[in-house]
VMD Tcl script that draws the C-alpha trace (Angstrom):
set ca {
  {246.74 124.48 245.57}
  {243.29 123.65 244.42}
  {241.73 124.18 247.91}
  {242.26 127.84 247.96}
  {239.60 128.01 244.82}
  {237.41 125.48 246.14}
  {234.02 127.08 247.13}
  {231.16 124.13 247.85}
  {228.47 127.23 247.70}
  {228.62 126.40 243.55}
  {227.71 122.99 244.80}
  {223.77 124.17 245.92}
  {223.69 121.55 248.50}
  {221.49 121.06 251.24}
  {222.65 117.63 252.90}
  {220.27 116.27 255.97}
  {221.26 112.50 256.83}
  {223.54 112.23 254.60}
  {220.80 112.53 251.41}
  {221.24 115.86 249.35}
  {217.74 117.50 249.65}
  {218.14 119.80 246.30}
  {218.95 116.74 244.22}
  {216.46 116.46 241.31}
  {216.46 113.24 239.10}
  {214.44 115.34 236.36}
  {217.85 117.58 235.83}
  {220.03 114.48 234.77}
  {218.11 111.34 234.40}
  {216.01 110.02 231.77}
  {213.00 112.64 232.62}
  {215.23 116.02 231.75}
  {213.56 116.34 228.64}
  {210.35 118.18 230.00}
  {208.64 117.49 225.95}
  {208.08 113.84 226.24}
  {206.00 112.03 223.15}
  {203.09 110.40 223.97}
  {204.59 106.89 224.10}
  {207.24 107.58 226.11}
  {204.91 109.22 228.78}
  {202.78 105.81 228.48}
  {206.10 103.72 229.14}
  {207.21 106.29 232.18}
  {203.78 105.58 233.62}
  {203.86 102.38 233.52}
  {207.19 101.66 234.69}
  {206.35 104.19 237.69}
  {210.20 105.17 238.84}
  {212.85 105.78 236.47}
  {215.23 102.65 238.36}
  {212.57 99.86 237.19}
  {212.90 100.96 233.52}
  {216.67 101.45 233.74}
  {216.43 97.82 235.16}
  {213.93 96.48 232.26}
  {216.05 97.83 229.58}
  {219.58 96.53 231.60}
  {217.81 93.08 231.10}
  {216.52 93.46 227.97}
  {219.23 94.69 226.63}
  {221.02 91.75 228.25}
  {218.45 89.34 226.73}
  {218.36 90.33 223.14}
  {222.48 90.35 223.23}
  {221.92 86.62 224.54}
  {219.70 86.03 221.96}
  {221.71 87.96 219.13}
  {225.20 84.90 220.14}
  {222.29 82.11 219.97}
  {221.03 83.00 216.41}
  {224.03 83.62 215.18}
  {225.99 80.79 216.13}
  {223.27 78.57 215.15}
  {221.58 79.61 212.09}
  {224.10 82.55 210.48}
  {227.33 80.84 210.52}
  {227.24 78.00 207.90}
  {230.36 76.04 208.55}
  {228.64 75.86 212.05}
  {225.15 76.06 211.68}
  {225.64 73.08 208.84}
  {226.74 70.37 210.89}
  {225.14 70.98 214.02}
  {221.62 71.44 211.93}
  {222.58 67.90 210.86}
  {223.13 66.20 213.63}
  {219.89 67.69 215.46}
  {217.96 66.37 212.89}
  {219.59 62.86 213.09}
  {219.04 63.39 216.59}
  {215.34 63.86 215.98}
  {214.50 61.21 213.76}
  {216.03 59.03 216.89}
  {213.46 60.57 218.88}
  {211.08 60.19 216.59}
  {211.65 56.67 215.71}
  {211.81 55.88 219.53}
  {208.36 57.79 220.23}
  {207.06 55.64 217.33}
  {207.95 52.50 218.90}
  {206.69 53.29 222.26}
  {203.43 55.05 222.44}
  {199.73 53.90 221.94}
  {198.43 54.97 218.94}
  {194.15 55.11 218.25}
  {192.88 53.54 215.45}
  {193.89 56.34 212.67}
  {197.30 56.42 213.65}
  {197.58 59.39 216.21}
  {199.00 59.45 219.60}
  {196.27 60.37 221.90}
  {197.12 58.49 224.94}
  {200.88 60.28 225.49}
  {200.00 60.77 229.90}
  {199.65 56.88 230.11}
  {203.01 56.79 231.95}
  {205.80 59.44 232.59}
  {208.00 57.47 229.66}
  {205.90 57.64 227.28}
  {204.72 61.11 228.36}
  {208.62 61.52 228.04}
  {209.18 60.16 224.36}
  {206.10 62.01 223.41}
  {207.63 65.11 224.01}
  {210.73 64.72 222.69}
  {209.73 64.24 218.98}
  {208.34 66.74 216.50}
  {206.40 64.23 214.41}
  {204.26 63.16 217.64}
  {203.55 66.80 217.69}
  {201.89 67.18 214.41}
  {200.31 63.65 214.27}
  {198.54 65.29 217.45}
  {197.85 68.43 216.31}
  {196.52 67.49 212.95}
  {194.06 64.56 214.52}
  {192.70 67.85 217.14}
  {192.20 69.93 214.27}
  {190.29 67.46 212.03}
  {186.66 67.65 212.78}
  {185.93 63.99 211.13}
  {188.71 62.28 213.06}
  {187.21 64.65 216.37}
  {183.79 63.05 215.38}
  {184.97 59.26 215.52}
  {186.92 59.63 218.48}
  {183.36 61.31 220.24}
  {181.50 57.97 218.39}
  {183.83 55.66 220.32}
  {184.55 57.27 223.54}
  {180.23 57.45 223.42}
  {180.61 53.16 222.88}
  {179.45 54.29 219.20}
  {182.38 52.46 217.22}
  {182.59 49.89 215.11}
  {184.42 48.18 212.57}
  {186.42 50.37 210.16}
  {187.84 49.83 206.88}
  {191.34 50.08 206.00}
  {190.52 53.52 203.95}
  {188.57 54.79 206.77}
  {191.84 54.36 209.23}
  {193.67 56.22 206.72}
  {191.32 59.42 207.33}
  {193.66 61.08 209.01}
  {196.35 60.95 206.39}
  {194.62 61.99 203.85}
  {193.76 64.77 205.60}
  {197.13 65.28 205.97}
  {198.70 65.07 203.00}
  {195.58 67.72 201.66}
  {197.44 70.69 203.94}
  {200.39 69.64 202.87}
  {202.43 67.37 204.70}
  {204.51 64.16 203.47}
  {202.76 61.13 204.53}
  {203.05 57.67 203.36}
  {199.83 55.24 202.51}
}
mol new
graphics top color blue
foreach p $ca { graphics top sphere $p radius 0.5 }
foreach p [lrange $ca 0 end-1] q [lrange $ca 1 end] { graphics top cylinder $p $q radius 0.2 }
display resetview
């Protein structure tokens, strides 16, 4: 019978409402190793308790797993990846084609009014090519200039090479824009 052995000295208890008052998390938890490196001291003090990093890396963990299923059953499988990459793109140009119907463009072809209405603001963001026709007319100083001119009441006629400013520009960094 096992309770003839049974001794709870060995245990080195001292219980007081139910809590054991000689337990010591730095005997079995993730601070036993008294010679911590420098960055694992930083992340210890930071974290402050040892149950808030067991709880960051529980949903980390739990994240990057997530994110493991994602990439791979999108981008590494290619009898997957191949038709679902096609039909997003399809799916896109739709978007795309739609935006381009829809929204207001200024006079050198960008989108700059997108808020006029919560459809358009709508269609706007669900293309990519309204994206970079925005992008590119922000990050062209000229194009920046004229807008200023005309908000300012400055603007006046322009040419049919001067409304093409902007893709020029774009076609010089490298994008594929038709004349």
């Amino acid at each position: 019978m096992w309770y003839k052995n049974f001794s709870k000295q060995s245990w080195n208890l001292r219980v007081w409402r139910k809590a054991n008052l000689y337990y010591n998390q730095d005997d079995i938890g993730m601070f036993k190793t008294k010679g911590i490196l420098r960055w694992k001291d930083t992340i210890f003090r930071v974290c402050r308790s040892e149950a808030a990093l067991r709880g960051f890396n529980m949903w980390f963990t739990a994240g990057i797993i997530a994110s493991l299923v994602w990439w791979k059953s999108n981008y590494y499988d290619p009898k997957y990846a191949a038709a679902k990459q096609i039909e997003a793109q399809k799916v896109l140009d739709r978007a795309d084609a739609e935006a381009e119907a829809v929204l207001f463009k200024n006079r050198l072809g960008a989108p700059t009014r997108p808020h006029k209405n919560l459809d358009d603001l709508l269609k706007f963001l669900s293309g990519s090519k309204t994206y970079e026709q925005l992008a590119d007319f922000i990050s062209y100083a000229e194009a920046m200039d004229v807008n200023k001119d005309q908000q300012a009441g400055l603007d006046s006629w322009m040419g049919p090479n001067d409304q093409r400013m902007l893709k020029y520009y774009q076609r010089s960094i490298g994008r594929k824009v038709e004349l």
